[in-house]
N, C-alpha and C positions, 0 to 999 in steps of 0.2 A: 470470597476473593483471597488468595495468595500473599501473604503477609510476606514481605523483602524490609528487614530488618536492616538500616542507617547508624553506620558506628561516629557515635556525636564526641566520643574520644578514643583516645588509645586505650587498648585494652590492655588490662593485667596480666594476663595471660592468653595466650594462640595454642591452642589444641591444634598437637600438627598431625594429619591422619595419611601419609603414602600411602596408596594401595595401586593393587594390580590382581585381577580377576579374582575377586575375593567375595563376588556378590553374595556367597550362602553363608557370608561371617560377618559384613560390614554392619548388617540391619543392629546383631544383638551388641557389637561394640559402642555403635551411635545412641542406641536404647540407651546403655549404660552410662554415658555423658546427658543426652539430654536431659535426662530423665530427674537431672541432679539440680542442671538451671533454673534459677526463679528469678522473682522481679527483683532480688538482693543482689544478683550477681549478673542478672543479662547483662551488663552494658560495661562487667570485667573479664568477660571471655569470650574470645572468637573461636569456631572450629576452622579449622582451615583442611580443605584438602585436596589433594594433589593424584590425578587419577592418571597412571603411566601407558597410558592406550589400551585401559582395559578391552578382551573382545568378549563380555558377559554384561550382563545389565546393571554392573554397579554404576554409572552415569544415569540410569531411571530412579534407582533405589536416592542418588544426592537429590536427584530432582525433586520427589517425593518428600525429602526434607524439610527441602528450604521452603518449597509452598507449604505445607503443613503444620511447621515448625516456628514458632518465634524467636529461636535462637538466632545467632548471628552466623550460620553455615556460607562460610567462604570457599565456593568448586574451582577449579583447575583441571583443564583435559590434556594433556599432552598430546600433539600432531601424531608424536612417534614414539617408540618407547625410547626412554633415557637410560634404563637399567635403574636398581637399587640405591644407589650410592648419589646419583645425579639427580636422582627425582624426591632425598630427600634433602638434599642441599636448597632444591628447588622450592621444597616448600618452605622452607623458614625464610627463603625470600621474596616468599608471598603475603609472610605474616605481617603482624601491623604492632603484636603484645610486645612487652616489656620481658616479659621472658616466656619460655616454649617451653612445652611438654609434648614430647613426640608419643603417641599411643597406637601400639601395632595394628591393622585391617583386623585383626582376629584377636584381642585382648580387650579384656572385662574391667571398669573401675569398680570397686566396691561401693554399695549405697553410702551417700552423705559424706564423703571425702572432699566434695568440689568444695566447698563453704570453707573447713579446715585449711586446702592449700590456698587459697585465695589469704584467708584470716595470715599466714606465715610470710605471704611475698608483700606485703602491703606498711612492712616494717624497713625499715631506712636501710639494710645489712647493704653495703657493696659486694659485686658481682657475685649474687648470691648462686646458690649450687645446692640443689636439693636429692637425696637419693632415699626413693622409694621401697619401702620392701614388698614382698609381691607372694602372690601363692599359687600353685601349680593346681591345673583342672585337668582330665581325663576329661576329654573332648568328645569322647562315644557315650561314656557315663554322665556327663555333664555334671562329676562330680570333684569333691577338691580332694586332691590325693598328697597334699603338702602344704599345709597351713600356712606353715614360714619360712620359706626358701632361704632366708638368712636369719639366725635362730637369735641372735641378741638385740639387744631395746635398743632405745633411739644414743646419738651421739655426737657431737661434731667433731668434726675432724680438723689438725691446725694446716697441713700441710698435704704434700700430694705421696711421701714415702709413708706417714703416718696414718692413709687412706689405703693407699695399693697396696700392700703387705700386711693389712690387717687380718689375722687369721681369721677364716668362716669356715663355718661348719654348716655352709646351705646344701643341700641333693647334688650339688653340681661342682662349684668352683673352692678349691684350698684356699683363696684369702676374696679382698672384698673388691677390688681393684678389678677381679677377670669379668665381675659384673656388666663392666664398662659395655660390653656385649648386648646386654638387654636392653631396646630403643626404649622401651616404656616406664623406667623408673627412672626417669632423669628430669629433672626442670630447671631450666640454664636463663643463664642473662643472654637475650637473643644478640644485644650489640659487642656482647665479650664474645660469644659465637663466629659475629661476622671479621673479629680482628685477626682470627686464626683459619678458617676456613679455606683461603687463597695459599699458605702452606700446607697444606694435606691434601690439594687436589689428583697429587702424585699418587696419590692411595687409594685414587677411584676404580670401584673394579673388583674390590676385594673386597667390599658386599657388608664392609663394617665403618665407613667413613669417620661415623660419627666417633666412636671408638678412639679415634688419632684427633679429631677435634676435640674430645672431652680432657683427651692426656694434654694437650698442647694449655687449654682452657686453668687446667687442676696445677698446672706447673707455676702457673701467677702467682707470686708468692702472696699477694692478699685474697685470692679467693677462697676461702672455708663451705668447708664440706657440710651440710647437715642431714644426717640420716636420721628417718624417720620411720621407728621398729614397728609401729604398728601396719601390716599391710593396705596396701590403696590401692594394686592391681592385679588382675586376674591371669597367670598365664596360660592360655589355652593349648597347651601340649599336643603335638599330633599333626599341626598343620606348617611342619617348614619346607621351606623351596626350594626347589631341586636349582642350586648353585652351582652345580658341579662337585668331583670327589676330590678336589686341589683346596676348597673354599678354607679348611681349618689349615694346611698347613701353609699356606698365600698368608694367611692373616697371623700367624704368628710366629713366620722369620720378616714380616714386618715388627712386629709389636717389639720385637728385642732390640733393634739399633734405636729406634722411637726412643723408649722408654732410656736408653743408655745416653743418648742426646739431649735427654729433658731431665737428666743428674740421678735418676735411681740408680738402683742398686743392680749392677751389673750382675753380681752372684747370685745375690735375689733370683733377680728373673730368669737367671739362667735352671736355678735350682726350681723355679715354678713351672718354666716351660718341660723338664725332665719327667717332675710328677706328672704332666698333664699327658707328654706323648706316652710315658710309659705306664699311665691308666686310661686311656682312652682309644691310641691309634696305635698301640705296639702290633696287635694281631693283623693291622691292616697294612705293614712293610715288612718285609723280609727281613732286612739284615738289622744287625744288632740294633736296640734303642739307641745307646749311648753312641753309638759312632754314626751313627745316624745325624742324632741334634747336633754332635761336634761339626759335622761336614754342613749339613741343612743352616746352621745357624752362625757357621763360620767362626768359632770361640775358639 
């Protein structure tokens, strides 16, 4: 008989999973969560997930869970698709936890982590703000080609300039802030979430919502940051979504009026966005970098 699991309180945390046709990725992401729950922690975590009119059989694959499974797996079908940005707003308004951890259709937790974040959110800190560091996998090798995407140990942070401007030296991003990007290393207070949400809806579309809700969130001046150096997610490299070829530069001649309205450092980001265009998308415009971001970013 089919075991349909009764949440007899609020959970501590909502494992939030948006997907969209992702059925040959969701099985080993779900493995990766379940796999972690026991009779210590069933009745502190919900999965929640929010399925944007998949047309593959990841709705057989949830089905297959939840009868199976004694976890607490919460499904969501969309009628129609929402797009990215709507159907993850959606799910954290499905959630029921105290605070969220959004984990990508195609991203891996590492064994024996669930226990540890549960043991960190269960301590009194107000609007607590968790950041995870994560390790990169080569998705045809199914091997790790990056141990530590962000190279130093754990820390807190007091503020939101002494977060975003922190220099990193992970495979990707110059400070620690451009992180903000990656849905799966973040765990937020879901009701600090909902205060800011309805200001950023302006920003739907550009395929990074949460992004503009974590800056707006990180700007409170009591919420502290705490990073956590040892890795707890997997990133599965190789499988991102065709957004379109506008997706990078949409998101960040948004991110510089944001961030300049939320009191950072206007020369900062000006100086971060410089490095970024001109080591990542110089080859892909014609005319010069520099007169480029000045006109693109309007300084």
């Amino acid at each position: 008989m089919p075991f349909y699991y009764t949440i007899m309180k609020q959970p501590i945390l909502s494992i939030l999973i948006p997907t969209y046709n992702r059925a040959r990725l969701i099985t080993k992401t779900l493995d990766s969560i379940t796999s972690q729950i026991n009779n210590k922690t069933i009745n502190d975590i919900e999965i929640v997930i929010t399925n944007d009119g998949s047309k593959d059989d990841t709705e057989k694959i949830i089905e297959s869970y939840q009868k199976n499974n004694p976890c607490n797996i919460v499904y969501f079908k969309n009628e129609k698709n929402l797009g990215f940005d709507k159907n993850l707003i959606n799910t954290v308004n499905k959630a029921q936890g105290k605070y969220c951890w959004f984990i990508g259709d195609d991203d891996l937790l590492y064994n024996n982590v669930l226990s540890g974040i549960i043991k960190k959110l269960k301590d009194n800190e107000k609007n607590k703000f968790l950041m995870l560091n994560y390790s990169r996998m080569d998705t045809k090798t199914e091997k790790i080609i990056v141990k530590k995407m962000i190279e130093f140990d754990s820390k807190k942070f007091g503020n939101i300039n002494n977060f975003f401007f922190k220099a990193s030296y992970s495979s990707k991003f110059p400070n620690m802030g451009m992180n903000l990007i990656y849905l799966s290393i973040f765990i937020f207070n879901r009701e600090h979430w909902l205060k800011y949400v309805n200001n950023c809806k302006k920003y739907i579309g550009i395929n990074f919502i949460h992004t503009f809700i974590f800056l707006h969130m990180l700007a409170k001046k009591d919420t502290k940051i705490t990073y956590i150096g040892q890795p707890s997610v997997i990133y599965r490299s190789g499988n991102a979504r065709d957004w379109g070829n506008d997706i990078w530069l949409s998101y960040h001649a948004k991110l510089l009026p944001v961030a300049k309205s939320l009191r950072l450092s206007k020369i900062k980001i000006y100086k971060l966005q410089f490095k970024y265009f001109t080591k990542y998308i110089k080859s892909k415009i014609s005319i010069p970098i520099k007169k480029f971001i000045l006109k693109y970013f309007k300084i």
